[in-house]
N, C-alpha and C positions, 0 to 999 in steps of 0.2 A: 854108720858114718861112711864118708864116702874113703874107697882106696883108691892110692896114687900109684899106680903102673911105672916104674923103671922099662921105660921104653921109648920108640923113638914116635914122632910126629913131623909128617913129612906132607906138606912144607910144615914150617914149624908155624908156632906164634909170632914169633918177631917177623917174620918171612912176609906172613899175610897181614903185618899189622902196619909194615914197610909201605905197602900201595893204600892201604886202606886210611891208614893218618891223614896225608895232607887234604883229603876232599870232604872232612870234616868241618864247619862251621866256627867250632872252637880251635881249631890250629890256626897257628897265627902267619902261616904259609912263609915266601920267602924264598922257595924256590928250589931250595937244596933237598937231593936227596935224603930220606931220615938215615941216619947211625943209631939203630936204637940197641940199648940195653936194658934187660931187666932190673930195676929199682926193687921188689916187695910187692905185698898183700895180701892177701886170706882168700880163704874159701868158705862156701858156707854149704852145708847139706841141702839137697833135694830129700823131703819126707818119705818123697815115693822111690827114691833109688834111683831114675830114672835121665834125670840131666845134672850134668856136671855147671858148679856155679862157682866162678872165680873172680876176684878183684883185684884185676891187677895194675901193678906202677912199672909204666916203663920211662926210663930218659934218653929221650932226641938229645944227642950231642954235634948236629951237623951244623947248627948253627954260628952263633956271635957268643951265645950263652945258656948252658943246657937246660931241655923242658921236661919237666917229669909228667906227663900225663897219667889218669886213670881209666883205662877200660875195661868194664865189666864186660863179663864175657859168660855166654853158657854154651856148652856143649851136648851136642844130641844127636842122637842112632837114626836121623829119619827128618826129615825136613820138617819145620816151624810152619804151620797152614798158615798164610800171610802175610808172612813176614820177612817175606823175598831182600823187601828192601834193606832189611838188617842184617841180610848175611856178609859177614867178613870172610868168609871163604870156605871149602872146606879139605879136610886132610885124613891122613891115612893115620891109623893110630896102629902103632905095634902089637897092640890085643886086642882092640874094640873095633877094628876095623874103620871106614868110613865114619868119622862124627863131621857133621855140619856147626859150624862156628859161628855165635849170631853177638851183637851188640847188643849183652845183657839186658839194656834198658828197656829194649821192646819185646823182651819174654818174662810171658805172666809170672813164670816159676819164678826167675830171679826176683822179679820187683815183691812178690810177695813175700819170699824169705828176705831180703834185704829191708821190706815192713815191720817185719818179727825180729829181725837183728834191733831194729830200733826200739820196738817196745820190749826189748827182754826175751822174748820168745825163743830164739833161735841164737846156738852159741856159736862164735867165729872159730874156724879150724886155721890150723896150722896149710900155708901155701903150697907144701912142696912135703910133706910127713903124713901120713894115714895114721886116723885116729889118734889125732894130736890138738887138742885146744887152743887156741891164741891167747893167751892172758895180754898181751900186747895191744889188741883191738879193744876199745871200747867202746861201747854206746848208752845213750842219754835219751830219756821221755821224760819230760815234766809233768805229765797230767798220767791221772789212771783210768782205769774205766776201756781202756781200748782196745780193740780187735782188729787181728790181724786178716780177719777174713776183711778182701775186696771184692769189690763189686765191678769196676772198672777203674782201668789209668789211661789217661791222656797224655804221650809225651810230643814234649818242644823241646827241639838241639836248638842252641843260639850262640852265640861269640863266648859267655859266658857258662855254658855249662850246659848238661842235661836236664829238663825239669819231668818229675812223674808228678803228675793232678793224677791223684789217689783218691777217690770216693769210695771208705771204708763200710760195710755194714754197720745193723747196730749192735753194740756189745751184750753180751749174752746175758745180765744181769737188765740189762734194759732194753728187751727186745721191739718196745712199742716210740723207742726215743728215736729223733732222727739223725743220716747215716753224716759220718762226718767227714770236710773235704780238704786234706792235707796236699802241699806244695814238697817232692823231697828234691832237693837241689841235687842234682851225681856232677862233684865239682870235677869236671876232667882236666884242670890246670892246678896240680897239686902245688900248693904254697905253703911253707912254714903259718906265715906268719897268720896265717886264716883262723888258725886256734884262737887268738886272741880276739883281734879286729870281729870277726862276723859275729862273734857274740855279746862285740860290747855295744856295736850299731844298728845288728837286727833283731838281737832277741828273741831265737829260734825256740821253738816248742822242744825241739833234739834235735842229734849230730852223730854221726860215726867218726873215731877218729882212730887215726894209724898211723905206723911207722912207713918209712922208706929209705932208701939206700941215696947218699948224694954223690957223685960222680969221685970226690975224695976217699970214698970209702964210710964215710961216718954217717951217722942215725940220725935223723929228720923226723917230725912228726907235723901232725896239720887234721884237716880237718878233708875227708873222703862224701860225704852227706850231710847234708842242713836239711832240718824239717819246719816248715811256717804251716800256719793258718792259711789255707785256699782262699776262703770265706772267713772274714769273722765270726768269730763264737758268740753268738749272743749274751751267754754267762759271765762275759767277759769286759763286757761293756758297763763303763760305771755309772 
């Protein structure tokens, strides 16, 4: 499991999250500098040890009325081959030296363990505690049969949110079946009330959901990922 270093990170997260916010698609811009604070979220393990994988809630209070955003985030010793355009910055870490900071959604490691968070595979840690569980974090698959191995993801930033087009392998019990093509929503406008509403209108396949911090002090919960059908399921059709 991964450990969390008591140390410093120079510039920090909020530092680089400050310039990097408002040129986002999904910020709802407006002009003001961000005031950001940490809200919450989890971690989840790299298999291989290798990059750090965090989801995290921060709230803009510079506004009319404050925005909790989520940015996943990965951390890593050595630059992402590609993925220039996803770097949020990088910083000095007080033991690890140099990590480069990238917009989790376009590193394969996150989006594949963030797959495994959905199907069961991979259990949420505690944000801020080494080798500490989140019983807080849950997630939801309706169907079985699936694997977390991918093949490739397509992602699309848009007003509403992050989309990964996940074109899965096929699952090891039916290796001659074909691979299947999941939509995970990464909802980066954290809403209460999304727990409810998104699953009484869209009828997602699964969801991650988690707590957050609200500017008051008190516990919020909502909905972090929604997973649809790419493609319709054949099997599915009546």
């Amino acid at each position: 499991m991964a450990v969390i270093h008591r140390t410093t990170l120079t510039p920090g997260k909020l530092e680089l999250l400050a310039s990097w916010l408002p040129a986002q698609p999904w910020h709802p811009g407006g002009g003001h500098a961000p005031r950001l604070a940490k809200a919450g979220g989890f971690r989840l393990d790299d298999p291989q040890g290798e990059v750090g994988i965090e989801f995290m809630a921060v709230t803009d209070e510079s506004g009319d009325r404050p925005i909790t955003f989520q940015v996943p985030l990965s951390y890593r010793g050595a630059p992402l081959p590609g993925a220039d355009h996803a770097l949020i910055g990088t910083s000095e870490h007080g033991v690890l030296g140099r990590r480069w900071i990238y917009d989790g959604t376009h590193d394969p490691v996150l989006v594949a363990q963030l797959l495994a968070l959905i199907l069961g595979e991979a259990e949420p840690q505690a944000q801020s505690v080494s080798n500490a569980p989140d019983p807080s974090v849950t997630a939801h698959f309706t169907e079985a049969g699936h694997t977390a191995s991918i093949s490739s993801v397509d992602v699309t930033n848009g007003p509403h949110g992050t989309d990964l087009r996940v074109l899965t392998a096929s699952a090891p019990e039916a290796p001659s079946g074909p691979a299947r093509q999941l939509t995970i929503r990464v909802n980066r406008v954290l809403r209460p009330e999304q727990a409810e509403s998104t699953h009484r209108a869209a009828r997602p396949l699964g969801h991650v959901t988690a707590d957050w911090l609200l500017p008051d002090g008190a516990t919020t919960r909502g909905l972090y990922a929604v997973v649809h059908d790419t493609v319709p399921n054949p099997a599915h059709t009546p």
